[in-house]
Backbone as XML, in Angstrom:
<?xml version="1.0"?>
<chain id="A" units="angstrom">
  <residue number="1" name="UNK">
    <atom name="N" x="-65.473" y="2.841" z="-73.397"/>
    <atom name="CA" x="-64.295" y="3.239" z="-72.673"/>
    <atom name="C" x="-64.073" y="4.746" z="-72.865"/>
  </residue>
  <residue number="2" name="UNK">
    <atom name="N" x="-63.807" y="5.295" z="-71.858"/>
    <atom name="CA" x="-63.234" y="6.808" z="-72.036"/>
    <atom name="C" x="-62.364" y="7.432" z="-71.478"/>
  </residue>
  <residue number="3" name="UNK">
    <atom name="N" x="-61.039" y="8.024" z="-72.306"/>
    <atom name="CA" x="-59.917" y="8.343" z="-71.959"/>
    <atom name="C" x="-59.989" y="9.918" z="-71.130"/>
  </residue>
  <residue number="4" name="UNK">
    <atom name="N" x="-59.434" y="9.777" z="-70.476"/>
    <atom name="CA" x="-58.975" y="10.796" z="-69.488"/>
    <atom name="C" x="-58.007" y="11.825" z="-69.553"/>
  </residue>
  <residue number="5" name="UNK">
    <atom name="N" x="-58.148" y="13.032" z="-70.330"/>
    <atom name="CA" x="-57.300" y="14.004" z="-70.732"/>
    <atom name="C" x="-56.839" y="15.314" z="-69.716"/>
  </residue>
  <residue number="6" name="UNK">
    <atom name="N" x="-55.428" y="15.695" z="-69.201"/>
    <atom name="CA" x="-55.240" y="15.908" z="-68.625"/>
    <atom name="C" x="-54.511" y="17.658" z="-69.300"/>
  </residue>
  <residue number="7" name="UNK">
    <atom name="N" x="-55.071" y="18.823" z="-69.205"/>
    <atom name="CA" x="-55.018" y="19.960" z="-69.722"/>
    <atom name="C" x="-53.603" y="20.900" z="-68.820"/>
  </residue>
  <residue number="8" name="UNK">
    <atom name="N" x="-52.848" y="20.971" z="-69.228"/>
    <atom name="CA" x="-51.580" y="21.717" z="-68.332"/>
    <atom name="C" x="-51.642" y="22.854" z="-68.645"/>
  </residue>
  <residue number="9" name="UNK">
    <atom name="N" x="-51.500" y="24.094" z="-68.129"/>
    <atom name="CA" x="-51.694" y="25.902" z="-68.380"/>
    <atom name="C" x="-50.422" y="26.006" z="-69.318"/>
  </residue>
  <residue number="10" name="UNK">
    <atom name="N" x="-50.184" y="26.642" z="-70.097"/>
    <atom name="CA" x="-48.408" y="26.946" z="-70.858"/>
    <atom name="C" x="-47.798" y="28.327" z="-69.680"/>
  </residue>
  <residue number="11" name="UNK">
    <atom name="N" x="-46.610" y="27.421" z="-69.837"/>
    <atom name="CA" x="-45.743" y="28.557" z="-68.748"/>
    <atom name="C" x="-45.804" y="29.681" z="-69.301"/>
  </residue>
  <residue number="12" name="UNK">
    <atom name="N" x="-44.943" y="30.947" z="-68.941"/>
    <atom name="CA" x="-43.901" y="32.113" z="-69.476"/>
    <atom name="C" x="-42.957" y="32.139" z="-68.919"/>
  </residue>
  <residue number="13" name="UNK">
    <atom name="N" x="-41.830" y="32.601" z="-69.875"/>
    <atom name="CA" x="-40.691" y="32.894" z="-69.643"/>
    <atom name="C" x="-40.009" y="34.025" z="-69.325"/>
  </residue>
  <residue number="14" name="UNK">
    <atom name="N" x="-39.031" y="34.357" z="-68.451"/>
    <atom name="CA" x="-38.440" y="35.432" z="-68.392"/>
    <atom name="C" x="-37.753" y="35.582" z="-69.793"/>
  </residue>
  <residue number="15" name="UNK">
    <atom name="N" x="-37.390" y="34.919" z="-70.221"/>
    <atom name="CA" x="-37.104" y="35.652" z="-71.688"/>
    <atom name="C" x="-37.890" y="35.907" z="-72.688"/>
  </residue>
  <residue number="16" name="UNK">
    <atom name="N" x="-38.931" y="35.467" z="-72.972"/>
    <atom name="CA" x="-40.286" y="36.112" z="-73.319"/>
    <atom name="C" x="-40.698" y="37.013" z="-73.035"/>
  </residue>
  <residue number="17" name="UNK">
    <atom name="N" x="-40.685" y="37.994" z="-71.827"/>
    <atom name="CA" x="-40.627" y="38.830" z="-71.050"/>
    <atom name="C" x="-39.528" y="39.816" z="-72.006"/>
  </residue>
  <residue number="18" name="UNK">
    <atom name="N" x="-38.259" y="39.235" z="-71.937"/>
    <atom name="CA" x="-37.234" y="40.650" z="-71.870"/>
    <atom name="C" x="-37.536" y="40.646" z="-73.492"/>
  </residue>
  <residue number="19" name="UNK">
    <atom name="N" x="-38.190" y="39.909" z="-74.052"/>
    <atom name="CA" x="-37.620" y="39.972" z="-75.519"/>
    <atom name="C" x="-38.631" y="40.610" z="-76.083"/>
  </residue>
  <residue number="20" name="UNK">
    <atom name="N" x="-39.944" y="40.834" z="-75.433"/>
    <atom name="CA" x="-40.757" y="41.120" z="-75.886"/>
    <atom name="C" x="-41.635" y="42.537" z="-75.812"/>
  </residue>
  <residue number="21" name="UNK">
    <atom name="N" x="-42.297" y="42.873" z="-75.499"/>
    <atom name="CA" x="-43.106" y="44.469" z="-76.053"/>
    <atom name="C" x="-43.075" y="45.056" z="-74.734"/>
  </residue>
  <residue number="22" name="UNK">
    <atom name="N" x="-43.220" y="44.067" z="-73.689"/>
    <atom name="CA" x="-43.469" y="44.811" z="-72.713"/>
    <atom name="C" x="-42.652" y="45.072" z="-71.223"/>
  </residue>
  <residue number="23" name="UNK">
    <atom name="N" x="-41.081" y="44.841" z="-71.808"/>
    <atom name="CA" x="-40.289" y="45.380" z="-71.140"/>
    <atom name="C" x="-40.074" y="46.308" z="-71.357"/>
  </residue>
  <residue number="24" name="UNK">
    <atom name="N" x="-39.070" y="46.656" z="-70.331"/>
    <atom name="CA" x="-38.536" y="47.900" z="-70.030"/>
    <atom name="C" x="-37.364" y="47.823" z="-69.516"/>
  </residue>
  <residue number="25" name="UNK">
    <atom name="N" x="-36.302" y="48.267" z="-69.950"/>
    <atom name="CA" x="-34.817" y="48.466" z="-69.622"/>
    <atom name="C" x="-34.164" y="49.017" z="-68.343"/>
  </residue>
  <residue number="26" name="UNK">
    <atom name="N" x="-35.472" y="49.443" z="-67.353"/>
    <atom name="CA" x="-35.441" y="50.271" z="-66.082"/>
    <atom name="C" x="-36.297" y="49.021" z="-64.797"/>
  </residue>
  <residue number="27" name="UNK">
    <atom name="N" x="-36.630" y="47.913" z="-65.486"/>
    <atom name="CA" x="-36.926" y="47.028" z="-64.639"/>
    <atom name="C" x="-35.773" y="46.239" z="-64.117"/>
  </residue>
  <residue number="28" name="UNK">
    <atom name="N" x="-35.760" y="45.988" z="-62.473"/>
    <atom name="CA" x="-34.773" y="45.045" z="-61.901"/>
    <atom name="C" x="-35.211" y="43.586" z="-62.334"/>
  </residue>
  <residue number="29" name="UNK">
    <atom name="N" x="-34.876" y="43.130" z="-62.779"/>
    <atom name="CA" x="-35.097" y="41.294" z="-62.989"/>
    <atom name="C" x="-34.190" y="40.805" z="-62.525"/>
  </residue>
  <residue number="30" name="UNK">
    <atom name="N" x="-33.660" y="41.211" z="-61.921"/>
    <atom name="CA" x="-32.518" y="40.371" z="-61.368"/>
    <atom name="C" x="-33.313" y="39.121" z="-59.927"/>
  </residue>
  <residue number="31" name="UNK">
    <atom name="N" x="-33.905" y="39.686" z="-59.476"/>
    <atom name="CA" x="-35.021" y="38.288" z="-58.656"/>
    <atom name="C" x="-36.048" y="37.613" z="-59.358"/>
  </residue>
  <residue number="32" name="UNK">
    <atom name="N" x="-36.335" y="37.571" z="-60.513"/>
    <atom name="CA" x="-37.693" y="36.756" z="-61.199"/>
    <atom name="C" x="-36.459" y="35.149" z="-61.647"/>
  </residue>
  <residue number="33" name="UNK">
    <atom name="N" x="-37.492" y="34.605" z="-61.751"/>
    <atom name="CA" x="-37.451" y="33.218" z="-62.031"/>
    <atom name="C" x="-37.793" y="33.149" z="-63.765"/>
  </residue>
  <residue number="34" name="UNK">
    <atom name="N" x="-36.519" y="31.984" z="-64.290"/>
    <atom name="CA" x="-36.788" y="31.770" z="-65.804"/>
    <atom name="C" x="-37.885" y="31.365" z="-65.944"/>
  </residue>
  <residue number="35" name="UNK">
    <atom name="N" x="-39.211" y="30.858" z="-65.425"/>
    <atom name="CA" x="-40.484" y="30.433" z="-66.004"/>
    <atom name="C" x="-41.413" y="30.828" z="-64.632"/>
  </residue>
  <residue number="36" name="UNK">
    <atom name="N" x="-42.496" y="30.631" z="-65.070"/>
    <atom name="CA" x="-44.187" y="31.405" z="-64.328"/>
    <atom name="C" x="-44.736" y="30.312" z="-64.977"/>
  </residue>
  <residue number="37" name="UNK">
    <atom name="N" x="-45.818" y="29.037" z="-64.394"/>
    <atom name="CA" x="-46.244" y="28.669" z="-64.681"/>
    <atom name="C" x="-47.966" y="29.668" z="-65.007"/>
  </residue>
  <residue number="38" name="UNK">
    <atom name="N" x="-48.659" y="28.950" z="-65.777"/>
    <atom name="CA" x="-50.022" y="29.751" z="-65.844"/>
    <atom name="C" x="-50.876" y="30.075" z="-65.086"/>
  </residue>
  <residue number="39" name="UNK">
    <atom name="N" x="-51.580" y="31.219" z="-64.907"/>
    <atom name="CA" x="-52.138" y="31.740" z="-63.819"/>
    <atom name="C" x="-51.504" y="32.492" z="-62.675"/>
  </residue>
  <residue number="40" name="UNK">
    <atom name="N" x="-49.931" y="32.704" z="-62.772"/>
    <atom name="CA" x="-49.190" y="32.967" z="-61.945"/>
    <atom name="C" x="-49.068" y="34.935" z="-61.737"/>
  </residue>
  <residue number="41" name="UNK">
    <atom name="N" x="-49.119" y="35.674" z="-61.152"/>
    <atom name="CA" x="-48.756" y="36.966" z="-61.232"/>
    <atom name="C" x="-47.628" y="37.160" z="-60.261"/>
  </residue>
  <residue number="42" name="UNK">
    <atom name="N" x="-46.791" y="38.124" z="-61.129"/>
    <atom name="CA" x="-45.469" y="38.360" z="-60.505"/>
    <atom name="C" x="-45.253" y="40.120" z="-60.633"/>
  </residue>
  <residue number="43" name="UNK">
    <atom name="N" x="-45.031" y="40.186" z="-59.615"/>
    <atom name="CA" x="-44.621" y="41.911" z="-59.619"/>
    <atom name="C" x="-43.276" y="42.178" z="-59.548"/>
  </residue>
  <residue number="44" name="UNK">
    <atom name="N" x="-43.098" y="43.346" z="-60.549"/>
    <atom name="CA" x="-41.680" y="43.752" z="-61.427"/>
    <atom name="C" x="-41.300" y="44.690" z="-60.497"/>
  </residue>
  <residue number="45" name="UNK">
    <atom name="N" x="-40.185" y="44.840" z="-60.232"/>
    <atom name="CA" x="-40.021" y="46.119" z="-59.400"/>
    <atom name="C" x="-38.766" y="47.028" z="-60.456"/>
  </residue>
  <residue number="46" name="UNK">
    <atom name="N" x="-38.561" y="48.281" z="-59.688"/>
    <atom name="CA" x="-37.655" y="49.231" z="-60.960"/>
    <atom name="C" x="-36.425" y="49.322" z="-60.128"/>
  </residue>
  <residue number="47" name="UNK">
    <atom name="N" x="-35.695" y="49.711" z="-61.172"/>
    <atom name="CA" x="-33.868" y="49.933" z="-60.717"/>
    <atom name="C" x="-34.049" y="50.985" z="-59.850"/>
  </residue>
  <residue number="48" name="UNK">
    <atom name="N" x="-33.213" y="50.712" z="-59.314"/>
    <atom name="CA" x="-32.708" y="52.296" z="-58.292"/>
    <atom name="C" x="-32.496" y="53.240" z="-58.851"/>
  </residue>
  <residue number="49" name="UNK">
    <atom name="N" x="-33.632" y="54.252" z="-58.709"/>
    <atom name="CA" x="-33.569" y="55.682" z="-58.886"/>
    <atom name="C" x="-34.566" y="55.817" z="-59.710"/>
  </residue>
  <residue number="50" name="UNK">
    <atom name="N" x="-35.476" y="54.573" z="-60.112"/>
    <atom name="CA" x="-36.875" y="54.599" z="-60.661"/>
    <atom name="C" x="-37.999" y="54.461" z="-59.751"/>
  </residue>
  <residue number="51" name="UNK">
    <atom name="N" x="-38.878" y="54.895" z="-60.264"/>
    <atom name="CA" x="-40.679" y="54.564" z="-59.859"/>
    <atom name="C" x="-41.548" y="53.963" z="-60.887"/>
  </residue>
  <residue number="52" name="UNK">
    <atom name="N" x="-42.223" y="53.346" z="-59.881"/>
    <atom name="CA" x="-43.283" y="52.933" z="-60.651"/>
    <atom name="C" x="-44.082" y="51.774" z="-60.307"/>
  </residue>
  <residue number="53" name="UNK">
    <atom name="N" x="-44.943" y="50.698" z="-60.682"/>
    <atom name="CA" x="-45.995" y="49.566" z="-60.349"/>
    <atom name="C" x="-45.802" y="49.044" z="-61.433"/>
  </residue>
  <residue number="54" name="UNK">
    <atom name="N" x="-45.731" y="47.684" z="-61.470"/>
    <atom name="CA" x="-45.555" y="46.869" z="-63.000"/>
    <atom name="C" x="-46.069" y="45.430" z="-62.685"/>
  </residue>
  <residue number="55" name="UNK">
    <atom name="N" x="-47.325" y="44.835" z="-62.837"/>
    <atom name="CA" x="-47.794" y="43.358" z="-62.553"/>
    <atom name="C" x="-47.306" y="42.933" z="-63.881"/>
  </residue>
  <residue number="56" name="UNK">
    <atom name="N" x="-47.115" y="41.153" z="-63.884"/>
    <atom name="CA" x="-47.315" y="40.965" z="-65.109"/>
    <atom name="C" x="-48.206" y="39.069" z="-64.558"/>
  </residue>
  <residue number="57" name="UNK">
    <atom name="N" x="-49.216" y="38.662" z="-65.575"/>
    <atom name="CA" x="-49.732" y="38.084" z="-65.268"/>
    <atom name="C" x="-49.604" y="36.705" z="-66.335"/>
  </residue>
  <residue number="58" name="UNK">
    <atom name="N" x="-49.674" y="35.996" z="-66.603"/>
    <atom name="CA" x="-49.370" y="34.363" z="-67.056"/>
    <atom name="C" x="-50.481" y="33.835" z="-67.545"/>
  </residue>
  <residue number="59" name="UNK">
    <atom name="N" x="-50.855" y="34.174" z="-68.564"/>
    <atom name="CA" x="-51.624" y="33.798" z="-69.510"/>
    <atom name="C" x="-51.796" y="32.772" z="-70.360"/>
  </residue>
  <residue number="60" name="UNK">
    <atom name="N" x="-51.733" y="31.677" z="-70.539"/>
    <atom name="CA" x="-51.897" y="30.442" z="-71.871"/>
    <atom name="C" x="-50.269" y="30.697" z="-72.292"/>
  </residue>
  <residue number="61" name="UNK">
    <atom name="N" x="-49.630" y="31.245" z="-71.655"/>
    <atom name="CA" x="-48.152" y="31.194" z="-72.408"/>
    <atom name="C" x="-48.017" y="32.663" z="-72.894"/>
  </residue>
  <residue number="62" name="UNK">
    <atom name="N" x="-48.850" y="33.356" z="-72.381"/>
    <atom name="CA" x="-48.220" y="34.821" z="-72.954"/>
    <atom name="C" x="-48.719" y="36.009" z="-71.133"/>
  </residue>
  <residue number="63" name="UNK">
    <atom name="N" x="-47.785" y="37.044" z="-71.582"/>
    <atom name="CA" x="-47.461" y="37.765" z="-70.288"/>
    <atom name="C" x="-48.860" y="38.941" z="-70.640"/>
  </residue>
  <residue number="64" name="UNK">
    <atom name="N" x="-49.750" y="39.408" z="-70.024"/>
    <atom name="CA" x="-50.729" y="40.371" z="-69.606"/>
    <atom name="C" x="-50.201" y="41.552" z="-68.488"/>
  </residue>
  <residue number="65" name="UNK">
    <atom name="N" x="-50.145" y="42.842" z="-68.795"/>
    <atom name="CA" x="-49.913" y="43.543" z="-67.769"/>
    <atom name="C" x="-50.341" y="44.449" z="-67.184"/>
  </residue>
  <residue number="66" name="UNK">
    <atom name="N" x="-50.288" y="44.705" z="-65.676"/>
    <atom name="CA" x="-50.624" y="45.971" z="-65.122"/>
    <atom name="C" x="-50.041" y="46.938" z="-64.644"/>
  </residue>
  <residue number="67" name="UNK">
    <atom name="N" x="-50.231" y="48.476" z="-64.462"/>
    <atom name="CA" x="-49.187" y="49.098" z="-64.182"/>
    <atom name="C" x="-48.741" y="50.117" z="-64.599"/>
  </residue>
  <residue number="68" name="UNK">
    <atom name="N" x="-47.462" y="51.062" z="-64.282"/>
    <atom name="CA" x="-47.194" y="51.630" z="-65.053"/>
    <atom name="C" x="-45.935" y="51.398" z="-65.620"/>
  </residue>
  <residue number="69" name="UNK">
    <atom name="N" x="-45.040" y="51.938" z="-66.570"/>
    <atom name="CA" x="-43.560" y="52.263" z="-66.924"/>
    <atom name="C" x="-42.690" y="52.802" z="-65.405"/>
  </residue>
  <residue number="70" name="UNK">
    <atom name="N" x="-41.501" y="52.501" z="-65.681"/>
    <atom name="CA" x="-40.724" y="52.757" z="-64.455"/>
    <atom name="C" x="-40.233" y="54.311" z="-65.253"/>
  </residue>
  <residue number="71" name="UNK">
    <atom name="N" x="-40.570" y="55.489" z="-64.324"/>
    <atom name="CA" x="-39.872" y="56.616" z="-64.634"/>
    <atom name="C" x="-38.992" y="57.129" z="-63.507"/>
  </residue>
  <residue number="72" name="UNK">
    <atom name="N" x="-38.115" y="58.014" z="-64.379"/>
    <atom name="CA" x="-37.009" y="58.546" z="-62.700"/>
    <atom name="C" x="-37.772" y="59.615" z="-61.925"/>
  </residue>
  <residue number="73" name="UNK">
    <atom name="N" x="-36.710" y="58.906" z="-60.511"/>
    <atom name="CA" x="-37.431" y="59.394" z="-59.775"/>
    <atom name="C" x="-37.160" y="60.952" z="-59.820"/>
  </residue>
</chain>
Protein backbone atom coordinates (compact mmCIF):
# COMPACT_ATOMS: atom_id res chain seq x y z
CA UNK A 1 0.00 0.00 0.00
CA UNK A 2 1.21 3.53 -0.58
CA UNK A 3 0.17 6.70 0.93
CA UNK A 4 -0.23 9.72 -1.00
CA UNK A 5 1.42 12.90 0.35
CA UNK A 6 0.24 16.08 -0.55
CA UNK A 7 3.17 19.08 -0.29
CA UNK A 8 1.48 22.80 0.18
CA UNK A 9 4.12 25.95 -0.62
CA UNK A 10 4.19 28.12 3.03
CA UNK A 11 2.47 31.43 2.52
CA UNK A 12 3.96 35.10 3.48
CA UNK A 13 2.66 37.56 5.26
CA UNK A 14 2.21 41.15 5.04
CA UNK A 15 3.35 41.34 8.41
CA UNK A 16 6.37 39.44 7.86
CA UNK A 17 6.99 41.86 5.34
CA UNK A 18 6.56 45.08 7.56
CA UNK A 19 8.35 43.48 10.42
CA UNK A 20 11.07 42.43 8.75
CA UNK A 21 14.56 43.59 6.95
CA UNK A 22 13.17 44.41 3.98
CA UNK A 23 10.82 47.10 4.38
CA UNK A 24 10.73 50.34 4.00
CA UNK A 25 8.69 53.07 5.65
CA UNK A 26 8.23 54.92 2.10
CA UNK A 27 6.34 51.87 0.71
CA UNK A 28 2.41 52.24 0.07
CA UNK A 29 0.91 48.90 1.46
CA UNK A 30 -2.03 50.09 1.76
CA UNK A 31 -3.31 47.63 -1.44
CA UNK A 32 -1.31 44.28 -0.60
CA UNK A 33 -3.15 41.50 0.86
CA UNK A 34 -2.37 39.89 4.55
CA UNK A 35 -0.93 36.63 2.89
CA UNK A 36 0.91 35.58 -0.71
CA UNK A 37 0.63 32.17 -1.07
CA UNK A 38 4.11 30.50 -2.44
CA UNK A 39 5.46 31.26 -5.63
CA UNK A 40 3.47 34.38 -5.73
CA UNK A 41 5.26 37.89 -6.80
CA UNK A 42 3.81 41.08 -5.81
CA UNK A 43 4.99 44.53 -6.71
CA UNK A 44 5.38 47.27 -3.94
CA UNK A 45 4.75 50.55 -5.09
CA UNK A 46 6.12 53.99 -3.08
CA UNK A 47 4.21 56.83 -1.29
CA UNK A 48 3.66 59.90 -3.04
CA UNK A 49 6.54 61.87 -3.67
CA UNK A 50 8.76 58.67 -3.88
CA UNK A 51 10.52 56.58 -6.65
CA UNK A 52 11.47 53.60 -7.16
CA UNK A 53 10.84 49.46 -8.30
CA UNK A 54 10.38 47.02 -5.41
CA UNK A 55 9.30 43.09 -6.38
CA UNK A 56 8.95 40.93 -3.60
CA UNK A 57 8.69 37.24 -4.29
CA UNK A 58 7.19 34.17 -1.95
CA UNK A 59 9.49 31.83 -1.13
CA UNK A 60 8.89 28.53 1.25
CA UNK A 61 7.46 31.20 3.64
CA UNK A 62 10.00 33.83 3.37
CA UNK A 63 9.90 37.17 1.09
CA UNK A 64 13.01 37.41 -1.77
CA UNK A 65 13.47 40.77 -3.38
CA UNK A 66 13.93 42.84 -6.37
CA UNK A 67 14.48 46.33 -6.90
CA UNK A 68 15.33 49.26 -5.55
CA UNK A 69 14.62 51.46 -2.13
CA UNK A 70 11.93 54.09 -2.63
CA UNK A 71 13.88 57.53 -2.72
CA UNK A 72 12.34 61.17 -3.04
CA UNK A 73 11.52 62.25 -5.79
Amino acid sequence: MQALTFVRSQDCTLEEFVNGPLYDSNFDISGLDPSYPGRKQVSVSCRVGYSGFFKLLCVEGKWLSQGTRCQPI
